[in-house]
Backbone of each chain as ProteinMPNN parsed JSONL, in Angstrom:
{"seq_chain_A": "XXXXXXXXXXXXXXXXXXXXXXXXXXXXXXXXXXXXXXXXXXXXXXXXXXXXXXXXXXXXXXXXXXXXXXXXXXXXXXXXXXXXXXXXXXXXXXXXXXXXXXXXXXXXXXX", "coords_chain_A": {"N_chain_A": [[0.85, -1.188, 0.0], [0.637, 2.421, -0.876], [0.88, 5.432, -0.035], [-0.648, 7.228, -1.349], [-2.923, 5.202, -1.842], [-3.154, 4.865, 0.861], [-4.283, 7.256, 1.182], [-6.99, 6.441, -0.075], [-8.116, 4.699, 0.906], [-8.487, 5.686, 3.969], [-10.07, 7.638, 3.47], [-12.337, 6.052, 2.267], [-13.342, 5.202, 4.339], [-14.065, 6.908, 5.804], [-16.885, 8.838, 4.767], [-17.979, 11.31, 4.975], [-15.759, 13.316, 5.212], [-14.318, 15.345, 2.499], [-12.118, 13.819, 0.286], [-9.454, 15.568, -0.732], [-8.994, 17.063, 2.287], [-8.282, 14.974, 3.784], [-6.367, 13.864, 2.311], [-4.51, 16.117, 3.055], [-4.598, 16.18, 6.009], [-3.059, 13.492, 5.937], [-0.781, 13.987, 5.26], [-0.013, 16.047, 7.046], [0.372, 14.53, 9.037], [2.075, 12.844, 9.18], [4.239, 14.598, 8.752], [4.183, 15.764, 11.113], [5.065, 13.723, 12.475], [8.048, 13.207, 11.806], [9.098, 15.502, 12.014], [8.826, 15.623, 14.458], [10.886, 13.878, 15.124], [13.062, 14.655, 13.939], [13.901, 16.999, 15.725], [14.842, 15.394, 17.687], [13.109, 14.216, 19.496], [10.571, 11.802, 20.526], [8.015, 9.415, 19.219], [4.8, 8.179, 20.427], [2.497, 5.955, 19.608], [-0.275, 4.663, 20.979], [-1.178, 0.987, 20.509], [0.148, 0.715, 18.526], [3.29, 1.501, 18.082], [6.25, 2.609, 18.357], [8.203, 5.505, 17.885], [11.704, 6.434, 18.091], [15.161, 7.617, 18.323], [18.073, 6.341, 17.402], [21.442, 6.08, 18.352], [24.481, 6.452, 16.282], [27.56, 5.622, 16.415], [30.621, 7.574, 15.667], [32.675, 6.225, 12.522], [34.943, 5.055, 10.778], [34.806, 4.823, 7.41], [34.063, 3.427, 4.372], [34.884, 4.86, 0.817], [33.017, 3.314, -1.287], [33.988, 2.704, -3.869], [36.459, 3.527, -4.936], [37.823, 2.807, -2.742], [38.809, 4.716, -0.795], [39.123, 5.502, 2.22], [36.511, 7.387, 4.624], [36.285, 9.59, 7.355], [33.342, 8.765, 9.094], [30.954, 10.933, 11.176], [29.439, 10.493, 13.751], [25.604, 9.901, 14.161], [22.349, 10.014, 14.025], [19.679, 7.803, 13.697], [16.696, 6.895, 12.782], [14.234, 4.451, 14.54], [12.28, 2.111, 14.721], [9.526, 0.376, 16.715], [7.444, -2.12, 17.02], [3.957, -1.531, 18.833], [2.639, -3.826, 21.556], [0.167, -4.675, 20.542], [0.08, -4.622, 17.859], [2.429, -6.12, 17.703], [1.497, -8.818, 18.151], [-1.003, -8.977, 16.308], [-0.14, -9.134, 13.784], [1.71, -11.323, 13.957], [-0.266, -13.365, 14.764], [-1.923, -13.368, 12.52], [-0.276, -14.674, 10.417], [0.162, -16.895, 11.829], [-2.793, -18.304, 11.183], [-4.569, -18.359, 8.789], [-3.491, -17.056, 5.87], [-4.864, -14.09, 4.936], [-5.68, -12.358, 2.582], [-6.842, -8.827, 2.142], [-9.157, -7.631, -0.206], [-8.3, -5.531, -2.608], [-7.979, -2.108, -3.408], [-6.641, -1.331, -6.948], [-5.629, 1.731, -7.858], [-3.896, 2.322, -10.356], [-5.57, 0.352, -12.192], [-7.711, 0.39, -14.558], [-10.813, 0.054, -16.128], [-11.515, -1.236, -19.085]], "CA_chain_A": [[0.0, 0.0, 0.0], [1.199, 3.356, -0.902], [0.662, 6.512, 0.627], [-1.736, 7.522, -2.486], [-4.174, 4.152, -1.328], [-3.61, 5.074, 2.293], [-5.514, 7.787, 1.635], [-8.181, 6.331, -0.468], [-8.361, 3.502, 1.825], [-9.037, 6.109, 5.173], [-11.407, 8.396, 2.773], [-13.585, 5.285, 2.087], [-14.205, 4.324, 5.112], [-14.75, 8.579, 6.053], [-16.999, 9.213, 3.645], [-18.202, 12.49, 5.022], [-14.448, 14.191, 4.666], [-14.021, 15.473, 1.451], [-10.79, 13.587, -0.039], [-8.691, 16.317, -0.189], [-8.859, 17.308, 3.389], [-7.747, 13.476, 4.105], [-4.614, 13.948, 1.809], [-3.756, 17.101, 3.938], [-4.471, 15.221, 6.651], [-2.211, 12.307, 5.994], [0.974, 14.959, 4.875], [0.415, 16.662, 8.346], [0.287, 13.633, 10.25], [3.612, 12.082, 8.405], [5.272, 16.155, 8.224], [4.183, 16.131, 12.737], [6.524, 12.68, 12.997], [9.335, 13.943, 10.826], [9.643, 17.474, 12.617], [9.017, 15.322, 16.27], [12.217, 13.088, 15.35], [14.032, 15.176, 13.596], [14.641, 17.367, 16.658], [14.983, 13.93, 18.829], [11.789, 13.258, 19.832], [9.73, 10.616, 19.757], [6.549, 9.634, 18.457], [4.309, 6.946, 20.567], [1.222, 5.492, 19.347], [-0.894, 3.325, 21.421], [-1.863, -0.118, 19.879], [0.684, 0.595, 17.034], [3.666, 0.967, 18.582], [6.715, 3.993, 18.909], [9.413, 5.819, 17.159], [12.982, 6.949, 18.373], [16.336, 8.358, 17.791], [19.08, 5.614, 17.951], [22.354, 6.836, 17.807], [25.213, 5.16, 15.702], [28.908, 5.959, 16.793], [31.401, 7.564, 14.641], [33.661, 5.574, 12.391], [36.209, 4.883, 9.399], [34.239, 4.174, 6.254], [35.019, 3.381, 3.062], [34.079, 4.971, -0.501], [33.107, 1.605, -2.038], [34.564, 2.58, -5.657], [37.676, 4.339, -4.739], [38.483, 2.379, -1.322], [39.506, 5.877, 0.131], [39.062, 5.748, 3.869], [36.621, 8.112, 4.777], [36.018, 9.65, 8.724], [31.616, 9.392, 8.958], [30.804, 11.312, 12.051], [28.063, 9.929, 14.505], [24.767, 10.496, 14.013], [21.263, 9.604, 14.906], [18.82, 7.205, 12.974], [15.039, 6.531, 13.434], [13.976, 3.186, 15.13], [10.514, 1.862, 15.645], [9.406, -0.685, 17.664], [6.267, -2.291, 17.091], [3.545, -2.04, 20.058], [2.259, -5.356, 21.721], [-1.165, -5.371, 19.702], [0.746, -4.495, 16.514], [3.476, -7.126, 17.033], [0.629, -9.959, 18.222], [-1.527, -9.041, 15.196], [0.866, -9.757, 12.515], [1.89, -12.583, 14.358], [-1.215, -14.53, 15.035], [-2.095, -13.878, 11.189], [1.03, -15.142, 9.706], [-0.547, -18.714, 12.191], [-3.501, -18.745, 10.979], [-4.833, -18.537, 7.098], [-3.323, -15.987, 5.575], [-6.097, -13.515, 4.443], [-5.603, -10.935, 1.911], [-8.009, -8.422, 1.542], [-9.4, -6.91, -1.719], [-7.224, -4.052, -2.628], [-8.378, -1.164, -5.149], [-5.447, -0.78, -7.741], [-5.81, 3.259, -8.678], [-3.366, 2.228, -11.185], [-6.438, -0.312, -12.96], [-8.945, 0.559, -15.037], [-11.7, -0.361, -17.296], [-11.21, -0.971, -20.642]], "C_chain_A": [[0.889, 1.243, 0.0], [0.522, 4.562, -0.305], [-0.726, 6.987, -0.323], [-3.377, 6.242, -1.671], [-3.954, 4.215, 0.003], [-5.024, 5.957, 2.66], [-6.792, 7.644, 1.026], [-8.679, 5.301, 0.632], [-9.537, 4.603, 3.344], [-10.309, 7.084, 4.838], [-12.39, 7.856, 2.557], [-14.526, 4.676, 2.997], [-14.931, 5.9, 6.126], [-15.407, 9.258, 5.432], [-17.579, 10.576, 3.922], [-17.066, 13.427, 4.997], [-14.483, 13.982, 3.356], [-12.339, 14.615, 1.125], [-9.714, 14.292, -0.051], [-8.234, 17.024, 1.012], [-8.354, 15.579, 4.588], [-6.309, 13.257, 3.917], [-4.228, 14.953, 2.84], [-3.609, 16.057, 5.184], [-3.248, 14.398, 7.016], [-0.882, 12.871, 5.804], [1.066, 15.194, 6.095], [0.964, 15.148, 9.136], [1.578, 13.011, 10.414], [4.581, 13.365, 8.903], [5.679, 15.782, 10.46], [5.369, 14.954, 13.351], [7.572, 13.057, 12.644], [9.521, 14.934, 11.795], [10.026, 16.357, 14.525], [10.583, 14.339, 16.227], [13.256, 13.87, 15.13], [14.455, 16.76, 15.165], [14.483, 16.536, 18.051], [14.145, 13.98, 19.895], [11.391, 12.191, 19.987], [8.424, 10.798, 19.598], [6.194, 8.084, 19.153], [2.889, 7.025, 20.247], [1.068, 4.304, 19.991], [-1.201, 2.249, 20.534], [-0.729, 0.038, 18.117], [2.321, 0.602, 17.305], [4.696, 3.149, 18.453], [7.943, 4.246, 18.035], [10.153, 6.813, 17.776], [14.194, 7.366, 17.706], [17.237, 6.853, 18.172], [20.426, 6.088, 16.997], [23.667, 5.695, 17.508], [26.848, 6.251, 15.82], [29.704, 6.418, 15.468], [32.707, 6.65, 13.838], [34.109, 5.655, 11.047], [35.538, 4.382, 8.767], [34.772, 4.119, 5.446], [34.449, 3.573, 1.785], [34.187, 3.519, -1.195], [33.668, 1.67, -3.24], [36.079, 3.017, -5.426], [38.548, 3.35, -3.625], [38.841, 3.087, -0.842], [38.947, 5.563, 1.495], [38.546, 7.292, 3.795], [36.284, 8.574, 6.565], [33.907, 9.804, 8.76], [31.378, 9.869, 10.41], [29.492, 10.504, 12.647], [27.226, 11.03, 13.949], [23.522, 9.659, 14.48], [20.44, 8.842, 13.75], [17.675, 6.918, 13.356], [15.279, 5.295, 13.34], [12.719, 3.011, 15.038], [10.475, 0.889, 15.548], [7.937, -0.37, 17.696], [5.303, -2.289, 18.398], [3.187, -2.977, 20.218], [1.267, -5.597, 20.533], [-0.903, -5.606, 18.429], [1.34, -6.215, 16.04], [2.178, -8.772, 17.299], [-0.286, -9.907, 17.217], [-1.341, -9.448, 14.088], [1.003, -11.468, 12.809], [1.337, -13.27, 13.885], [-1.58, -14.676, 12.979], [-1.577, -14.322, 10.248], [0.823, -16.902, 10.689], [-1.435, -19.049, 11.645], [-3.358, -18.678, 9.297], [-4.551, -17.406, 6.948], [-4.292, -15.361, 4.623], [-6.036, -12.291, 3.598], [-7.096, -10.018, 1.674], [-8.395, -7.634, 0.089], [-8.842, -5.793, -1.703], [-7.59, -3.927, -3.628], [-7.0, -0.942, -5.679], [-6.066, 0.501, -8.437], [-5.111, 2.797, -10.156], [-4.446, 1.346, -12.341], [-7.427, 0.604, -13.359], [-9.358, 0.257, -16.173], [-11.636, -0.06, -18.408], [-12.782, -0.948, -21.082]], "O_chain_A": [[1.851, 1.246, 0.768], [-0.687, 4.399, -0.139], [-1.818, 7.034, 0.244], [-4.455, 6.579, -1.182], [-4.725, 3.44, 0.569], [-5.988, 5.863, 3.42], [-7.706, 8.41, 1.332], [-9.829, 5.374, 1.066], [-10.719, 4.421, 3.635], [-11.265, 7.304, 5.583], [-13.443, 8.493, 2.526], [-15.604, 4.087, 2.909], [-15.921, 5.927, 6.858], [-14.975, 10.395, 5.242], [-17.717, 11.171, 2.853], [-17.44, 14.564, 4.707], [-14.627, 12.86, 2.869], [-11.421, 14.945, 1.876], [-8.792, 13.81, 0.607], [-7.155, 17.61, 0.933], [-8.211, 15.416, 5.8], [-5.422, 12.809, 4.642], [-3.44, 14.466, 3.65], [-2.672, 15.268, 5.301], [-2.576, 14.51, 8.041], [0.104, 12.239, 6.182], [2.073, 14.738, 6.637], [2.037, 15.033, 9.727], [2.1, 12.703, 11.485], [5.658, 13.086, 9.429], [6.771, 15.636, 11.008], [6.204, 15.107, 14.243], [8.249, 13.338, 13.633], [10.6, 14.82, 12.377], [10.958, 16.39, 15.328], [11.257, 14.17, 17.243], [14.247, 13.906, 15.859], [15.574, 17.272, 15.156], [14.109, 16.942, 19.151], [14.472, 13.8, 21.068], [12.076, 11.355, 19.397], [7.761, 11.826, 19.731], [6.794, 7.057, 18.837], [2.176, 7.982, 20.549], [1.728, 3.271, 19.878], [-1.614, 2.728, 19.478], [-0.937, -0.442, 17.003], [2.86, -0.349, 16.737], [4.204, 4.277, 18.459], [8.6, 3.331, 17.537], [9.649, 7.901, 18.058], [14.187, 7.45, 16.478], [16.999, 6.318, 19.255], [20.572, 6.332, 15.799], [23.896, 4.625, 18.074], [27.024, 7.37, 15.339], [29.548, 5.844, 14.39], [33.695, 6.393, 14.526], [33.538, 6.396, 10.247], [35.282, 3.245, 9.163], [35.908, 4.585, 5.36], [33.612, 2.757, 1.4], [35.173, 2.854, -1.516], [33.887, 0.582, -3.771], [36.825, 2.413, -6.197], [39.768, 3.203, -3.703], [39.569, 2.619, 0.033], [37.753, 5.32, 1.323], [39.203, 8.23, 3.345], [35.956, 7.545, 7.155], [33.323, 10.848, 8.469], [31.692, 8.922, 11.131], [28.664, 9.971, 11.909], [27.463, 12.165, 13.535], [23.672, 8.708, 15.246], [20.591, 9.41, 12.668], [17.619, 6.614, 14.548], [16.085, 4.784, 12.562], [12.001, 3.963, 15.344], [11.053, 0.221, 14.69], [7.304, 0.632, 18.03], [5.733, -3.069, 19.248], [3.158, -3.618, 19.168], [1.434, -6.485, 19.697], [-1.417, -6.532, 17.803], [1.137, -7.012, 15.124], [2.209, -9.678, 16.467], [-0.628, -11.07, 17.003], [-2.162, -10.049, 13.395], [0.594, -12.446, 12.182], [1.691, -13.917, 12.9], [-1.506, -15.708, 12.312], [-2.185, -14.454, 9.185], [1.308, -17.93, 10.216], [-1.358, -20.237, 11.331], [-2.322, -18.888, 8.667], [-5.095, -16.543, 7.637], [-4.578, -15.956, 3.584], [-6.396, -11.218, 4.081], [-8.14, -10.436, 1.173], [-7.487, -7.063, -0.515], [-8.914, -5.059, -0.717], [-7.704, -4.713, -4.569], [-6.181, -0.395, -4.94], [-6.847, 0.419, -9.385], [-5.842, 2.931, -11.138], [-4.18, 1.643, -13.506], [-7.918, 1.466, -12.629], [-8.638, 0.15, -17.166], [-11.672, 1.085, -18.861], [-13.091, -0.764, -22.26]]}, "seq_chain_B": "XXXXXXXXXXXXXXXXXXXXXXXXXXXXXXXXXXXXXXXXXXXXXXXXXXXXXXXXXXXXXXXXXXXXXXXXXXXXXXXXXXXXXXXXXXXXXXXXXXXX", "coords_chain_B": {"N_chain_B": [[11.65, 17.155, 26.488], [8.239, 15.918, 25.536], [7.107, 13.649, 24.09], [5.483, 12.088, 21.327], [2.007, 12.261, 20.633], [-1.131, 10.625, 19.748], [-3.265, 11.57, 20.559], [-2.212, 14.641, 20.274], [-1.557, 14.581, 17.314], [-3.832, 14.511, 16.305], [-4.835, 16.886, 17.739], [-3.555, 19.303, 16.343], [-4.548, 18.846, 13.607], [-6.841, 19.191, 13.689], [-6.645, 22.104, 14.208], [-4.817, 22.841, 12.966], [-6.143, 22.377, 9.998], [-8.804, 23.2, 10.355], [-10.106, 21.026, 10.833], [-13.05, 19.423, 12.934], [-12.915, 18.184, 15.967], [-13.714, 15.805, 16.536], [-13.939, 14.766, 14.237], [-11.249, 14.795, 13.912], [-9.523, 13.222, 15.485], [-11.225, 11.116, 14.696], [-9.567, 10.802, 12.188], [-6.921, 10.228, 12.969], [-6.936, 7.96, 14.378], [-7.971, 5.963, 12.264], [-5.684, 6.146, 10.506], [-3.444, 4.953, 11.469], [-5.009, 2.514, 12.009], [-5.712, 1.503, 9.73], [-2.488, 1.342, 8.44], [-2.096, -0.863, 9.857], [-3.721, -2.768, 9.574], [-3.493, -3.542, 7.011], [-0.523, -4.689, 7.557], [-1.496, -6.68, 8.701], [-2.611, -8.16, 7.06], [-0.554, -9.05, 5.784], [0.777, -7.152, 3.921], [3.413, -5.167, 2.379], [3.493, -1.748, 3.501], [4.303, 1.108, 1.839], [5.268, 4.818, 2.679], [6.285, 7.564, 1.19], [8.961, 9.314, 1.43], [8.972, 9.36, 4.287], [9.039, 6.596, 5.075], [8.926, 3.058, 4.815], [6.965, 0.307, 6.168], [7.782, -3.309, 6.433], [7.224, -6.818, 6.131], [8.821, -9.43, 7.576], [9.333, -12.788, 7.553], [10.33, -15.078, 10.173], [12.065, -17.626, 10.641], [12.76, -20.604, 13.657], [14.45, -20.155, 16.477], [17.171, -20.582, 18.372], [17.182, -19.226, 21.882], [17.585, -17.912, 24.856], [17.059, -17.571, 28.418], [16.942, -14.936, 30.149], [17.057, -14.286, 32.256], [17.782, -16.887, 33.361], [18.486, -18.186, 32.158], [18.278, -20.642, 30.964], [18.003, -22.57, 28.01], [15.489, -21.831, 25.845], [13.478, -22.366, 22.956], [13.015, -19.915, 20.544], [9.933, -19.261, 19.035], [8.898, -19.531, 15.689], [8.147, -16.832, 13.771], [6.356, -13.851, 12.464], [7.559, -10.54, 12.003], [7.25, -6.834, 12.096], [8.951, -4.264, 10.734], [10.806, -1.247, 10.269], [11.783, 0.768, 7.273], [13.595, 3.501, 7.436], [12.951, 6.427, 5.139], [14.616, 8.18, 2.734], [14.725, 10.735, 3.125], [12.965, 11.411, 5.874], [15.858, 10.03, 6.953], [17.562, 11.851, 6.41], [16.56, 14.242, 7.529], [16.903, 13.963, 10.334], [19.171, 12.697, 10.904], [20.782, 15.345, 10.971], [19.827, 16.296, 13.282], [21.654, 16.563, 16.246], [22.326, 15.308, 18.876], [22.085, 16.658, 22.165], [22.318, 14.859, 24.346], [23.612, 12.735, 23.991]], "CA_chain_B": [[10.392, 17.122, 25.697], [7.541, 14.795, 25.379], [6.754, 12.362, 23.103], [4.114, 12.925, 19.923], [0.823, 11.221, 21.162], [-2.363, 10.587, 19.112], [-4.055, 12.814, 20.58], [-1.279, 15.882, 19.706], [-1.771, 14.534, 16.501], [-5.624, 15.155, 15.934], [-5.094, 18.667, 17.73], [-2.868, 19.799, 15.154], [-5.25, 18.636, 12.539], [-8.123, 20.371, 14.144], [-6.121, 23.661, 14.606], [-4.297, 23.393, 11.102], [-6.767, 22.235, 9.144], [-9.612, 23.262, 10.928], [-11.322, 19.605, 11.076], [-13.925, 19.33, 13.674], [-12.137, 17.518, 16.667], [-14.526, 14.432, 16.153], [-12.994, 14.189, 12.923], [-9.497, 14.896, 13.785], [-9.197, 11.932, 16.28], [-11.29, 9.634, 14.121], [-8.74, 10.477, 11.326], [-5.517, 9.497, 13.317], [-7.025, 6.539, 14.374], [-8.201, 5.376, 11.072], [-4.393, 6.555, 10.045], [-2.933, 3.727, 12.195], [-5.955, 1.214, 11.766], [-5.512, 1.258, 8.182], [-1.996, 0.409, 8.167], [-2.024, -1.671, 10.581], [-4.632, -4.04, 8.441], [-2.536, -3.84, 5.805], [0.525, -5.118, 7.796], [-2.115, -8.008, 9.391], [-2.763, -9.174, 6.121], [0.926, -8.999, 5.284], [1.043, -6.307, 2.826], [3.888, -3.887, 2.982], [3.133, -0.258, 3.46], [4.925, 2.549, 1.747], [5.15, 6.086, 2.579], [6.998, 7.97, 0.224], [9.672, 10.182, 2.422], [8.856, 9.014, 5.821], [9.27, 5.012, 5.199], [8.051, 1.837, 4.17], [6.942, -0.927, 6.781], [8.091, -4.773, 5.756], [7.414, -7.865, 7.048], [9.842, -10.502, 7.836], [9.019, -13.981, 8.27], [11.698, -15.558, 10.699], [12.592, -19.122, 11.631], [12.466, -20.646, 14.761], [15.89, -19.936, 16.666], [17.12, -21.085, 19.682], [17.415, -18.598, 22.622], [17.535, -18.233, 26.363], [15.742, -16.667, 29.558], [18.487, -14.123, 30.095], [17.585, -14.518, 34.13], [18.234, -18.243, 34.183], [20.137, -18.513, 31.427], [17.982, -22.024, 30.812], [17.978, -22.659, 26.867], [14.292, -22.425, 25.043], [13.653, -21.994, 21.71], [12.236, -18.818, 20.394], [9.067, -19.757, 17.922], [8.933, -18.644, 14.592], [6.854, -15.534, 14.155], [6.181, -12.785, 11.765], [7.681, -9.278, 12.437], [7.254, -5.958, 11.516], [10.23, -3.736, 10.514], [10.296, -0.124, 9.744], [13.234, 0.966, 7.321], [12.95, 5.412, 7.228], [13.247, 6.917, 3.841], [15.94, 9.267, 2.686], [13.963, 12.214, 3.716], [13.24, 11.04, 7.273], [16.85, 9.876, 7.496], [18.251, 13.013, 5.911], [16.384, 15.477, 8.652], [17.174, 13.184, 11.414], [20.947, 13.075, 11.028], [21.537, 16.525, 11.386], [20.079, 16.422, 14.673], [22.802, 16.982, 17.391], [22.129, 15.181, 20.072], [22.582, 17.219, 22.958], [22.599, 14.592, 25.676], [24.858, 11.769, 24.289]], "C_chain_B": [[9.385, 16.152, 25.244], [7.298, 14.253, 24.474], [5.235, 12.78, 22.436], [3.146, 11.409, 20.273], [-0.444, 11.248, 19.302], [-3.036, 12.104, 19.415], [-3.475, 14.474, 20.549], [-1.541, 15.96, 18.131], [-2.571, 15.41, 15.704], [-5.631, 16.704, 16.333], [-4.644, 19.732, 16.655], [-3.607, 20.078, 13.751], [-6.349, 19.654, 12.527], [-7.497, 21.726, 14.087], [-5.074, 23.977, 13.035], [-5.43, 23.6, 9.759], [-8.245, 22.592, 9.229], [-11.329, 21.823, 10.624], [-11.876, 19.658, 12.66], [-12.897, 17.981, 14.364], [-12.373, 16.096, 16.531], [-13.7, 13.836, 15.159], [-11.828, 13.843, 12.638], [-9.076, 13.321, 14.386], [-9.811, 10.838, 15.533], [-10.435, 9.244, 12.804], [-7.465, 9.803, 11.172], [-5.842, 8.171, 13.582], [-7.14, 5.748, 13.14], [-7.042, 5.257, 10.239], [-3.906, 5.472, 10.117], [-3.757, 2.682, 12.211], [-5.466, 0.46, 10.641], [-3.637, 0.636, 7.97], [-1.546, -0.669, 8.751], [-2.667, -3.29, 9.925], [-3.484, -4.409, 7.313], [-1.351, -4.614, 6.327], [-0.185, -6.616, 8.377], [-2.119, -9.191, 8.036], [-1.112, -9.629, 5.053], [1.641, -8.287, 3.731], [1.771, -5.08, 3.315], [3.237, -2.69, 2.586], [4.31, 0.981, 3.109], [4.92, 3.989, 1.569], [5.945, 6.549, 2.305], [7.6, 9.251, 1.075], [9.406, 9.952, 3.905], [9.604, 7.687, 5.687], [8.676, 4.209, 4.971], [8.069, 0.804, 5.804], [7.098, -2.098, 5.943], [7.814, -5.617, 6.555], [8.314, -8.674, 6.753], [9.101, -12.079, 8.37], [10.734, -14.765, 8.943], [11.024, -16.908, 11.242], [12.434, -19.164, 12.708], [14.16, -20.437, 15.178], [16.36, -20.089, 18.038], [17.667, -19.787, 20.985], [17.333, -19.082, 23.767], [17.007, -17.329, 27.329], [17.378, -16.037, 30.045], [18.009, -14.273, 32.272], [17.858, -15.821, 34.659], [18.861, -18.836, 33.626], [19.554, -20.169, 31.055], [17.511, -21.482, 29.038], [16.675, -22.7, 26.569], [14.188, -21.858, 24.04], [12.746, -21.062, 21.402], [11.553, -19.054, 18.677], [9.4, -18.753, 16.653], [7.941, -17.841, 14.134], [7.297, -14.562, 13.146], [6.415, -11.603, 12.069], [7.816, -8.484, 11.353], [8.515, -4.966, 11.633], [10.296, -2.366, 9.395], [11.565, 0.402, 9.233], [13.04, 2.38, 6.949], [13.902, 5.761, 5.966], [14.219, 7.897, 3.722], [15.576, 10.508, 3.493], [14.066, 12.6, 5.172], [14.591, 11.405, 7.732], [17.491, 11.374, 7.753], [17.965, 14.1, 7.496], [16.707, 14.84, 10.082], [18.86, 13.562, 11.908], [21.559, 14.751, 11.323], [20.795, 16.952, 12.857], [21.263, 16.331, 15.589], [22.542, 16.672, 18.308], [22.859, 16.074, 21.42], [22.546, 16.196, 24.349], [23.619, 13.057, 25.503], [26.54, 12.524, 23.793]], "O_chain_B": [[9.844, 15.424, 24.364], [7.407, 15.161, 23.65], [4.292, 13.459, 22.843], [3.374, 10.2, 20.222], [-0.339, 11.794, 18.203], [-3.21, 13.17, 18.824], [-4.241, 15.41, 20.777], [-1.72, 17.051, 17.589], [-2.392, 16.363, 14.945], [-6.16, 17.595, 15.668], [-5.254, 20.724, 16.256], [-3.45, 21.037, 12.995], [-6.661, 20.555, 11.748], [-8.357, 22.559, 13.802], [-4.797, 24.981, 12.379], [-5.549, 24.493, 8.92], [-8.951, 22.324, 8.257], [-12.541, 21.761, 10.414], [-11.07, 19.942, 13.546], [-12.319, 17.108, 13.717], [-11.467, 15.27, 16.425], [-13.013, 12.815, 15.17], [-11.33, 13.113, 11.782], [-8.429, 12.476, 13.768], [-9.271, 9.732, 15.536], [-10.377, 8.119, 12.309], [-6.946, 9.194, 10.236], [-5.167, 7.254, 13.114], [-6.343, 4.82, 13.003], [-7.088, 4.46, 9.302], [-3.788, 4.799, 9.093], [-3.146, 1.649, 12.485], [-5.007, -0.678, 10.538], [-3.482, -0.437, 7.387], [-0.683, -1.391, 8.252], [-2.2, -4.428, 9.873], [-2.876, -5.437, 7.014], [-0.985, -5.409, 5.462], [0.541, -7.604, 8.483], [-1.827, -10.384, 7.96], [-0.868, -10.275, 4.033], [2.485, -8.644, 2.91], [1.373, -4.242, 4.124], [2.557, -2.565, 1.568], [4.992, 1.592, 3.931], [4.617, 4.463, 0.474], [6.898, 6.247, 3.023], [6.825, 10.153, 1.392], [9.934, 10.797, 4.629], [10.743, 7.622, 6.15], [7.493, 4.521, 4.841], [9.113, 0.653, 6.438], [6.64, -2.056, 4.801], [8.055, -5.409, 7.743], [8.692, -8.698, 5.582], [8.482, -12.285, 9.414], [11.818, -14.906, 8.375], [10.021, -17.175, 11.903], [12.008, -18.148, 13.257], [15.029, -20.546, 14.313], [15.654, -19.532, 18.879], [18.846, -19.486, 20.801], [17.098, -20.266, 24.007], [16.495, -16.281, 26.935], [18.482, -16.559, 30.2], [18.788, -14.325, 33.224], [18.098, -16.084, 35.838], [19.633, -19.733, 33.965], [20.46, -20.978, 30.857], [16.916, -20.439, 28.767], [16.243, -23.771, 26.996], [14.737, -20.759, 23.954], [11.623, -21.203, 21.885], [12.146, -19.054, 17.598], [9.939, -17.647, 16.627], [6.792, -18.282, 14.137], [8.501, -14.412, 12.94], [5.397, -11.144, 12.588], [8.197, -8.771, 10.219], [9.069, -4.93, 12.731], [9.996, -2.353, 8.202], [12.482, 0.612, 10.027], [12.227, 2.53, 6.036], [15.095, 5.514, 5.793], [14.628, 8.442, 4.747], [16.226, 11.056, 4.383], [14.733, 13.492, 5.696], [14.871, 12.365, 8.449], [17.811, 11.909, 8.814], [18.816, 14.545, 8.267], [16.688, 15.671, 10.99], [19.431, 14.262, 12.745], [22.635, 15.083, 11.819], [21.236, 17.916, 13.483], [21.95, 15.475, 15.033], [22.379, 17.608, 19.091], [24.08, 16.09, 21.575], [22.749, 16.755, 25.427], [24.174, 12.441, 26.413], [27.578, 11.887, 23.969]]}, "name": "protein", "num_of_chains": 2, "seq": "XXXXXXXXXXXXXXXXXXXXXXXXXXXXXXXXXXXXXXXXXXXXXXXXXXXXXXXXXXXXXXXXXXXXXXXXXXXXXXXXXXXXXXXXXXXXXXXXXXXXXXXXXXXXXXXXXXXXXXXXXXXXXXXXXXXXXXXXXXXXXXXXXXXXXXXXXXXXXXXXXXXXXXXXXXXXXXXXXXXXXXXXXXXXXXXXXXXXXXXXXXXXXXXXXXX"}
């Protein structure tokens, strides 16, 4: 699923929001995590789970074409860590029958 | 500084976009419902500059109870795994941690 069928997906089942106030929507909601990590934040969602800063030490890399040795300074990378209901949801349906559901392809249409 | 809730979310929405609060909160939820389904039924999810969710199917693998240190094997189970897009990464990294 792409961001495009996220938001037809949450518009279909909202059908009193106009679609375009869904897309905004879905930019803010994405733009409010981005801004909360990027000055090392986090971002928790109940029942879905949480996102952090994990930080990765500086060290001696290497341009892969050249082999130059170069110095990469530390820096910080996003993490997330599924919550319980998240990670037991997947789970259990990866035991039982795996169930796809009908998915609209935007990209299809009627000849 | 605290941590970005749901319900910070929806206020934002309501106060940016001026959606009716009702709306705002049933939009974040439906935000996280939605791909949440999608990850149940084992379909990855990609958001274009934030990140894509993947699933992983893993083996069974043998571990241990780190307080008794007695060997049991850790089942094989389906996880979710979030890898952040250039974009993400990009504004991330020039954070400066100020406390490590």
């Amino acid at each position: 699923m792409t961001k495009s069928e996220l938001i037809e997906q949450i518009a279909s089942q909202l059908t009193d929001l106009p679609v375009k106030d869904v897309e905004l929507a879905v930019k803010l909601i994405l733009e409010q995590m981005t801004d909360a990590l990027a000055q090392g934040g986090r971002v928790e969602i109940r029942g879905f789970g949480s996102f952090s800063l994990h930080y990765r030490e500086p060290r001696t890399g290497r341009n892969p074409k050249t082999g130059e040795q170069v110095a990469l300074v530390g820096k910080y990378v996003p993490h997330f860590k599924p919550g319980k209901e998240l990670r037991e949801m997947v789970d259990q349906a990866a035991k039982t029958a795996p169930t796809r559901r009908p998915h609209i392809n935007p990209h299809l249409r009627l000849v | 500084m605290g941590s970005l809730t749901k319900a910070e979310l929806a206020e934002r929405l309501h106060q940016d976009l001026y959606l009716p609060k009702r709306d705002a909160k049933l939009l974040v939820e439906t935000f996280f419902a939605e791909i949440r389904e999608c990850l149940r039924c084992n379909e990855q999810v990609k958001l274009s500059g934030f990140g894509n969710f993947d699933l992983r199917d893993k083996g069974e693998r043998p571990g241990r109870n780190p307080k008794t240190g007695e060997e049991i094997p850790i089942s094989a189970r389906r996880v979710v795994t979030f890898k952040p897009g250039q974009k993400l990464k990009q504004k991330v990294e020039k954070f400066k941690g100020d406390t490590q």
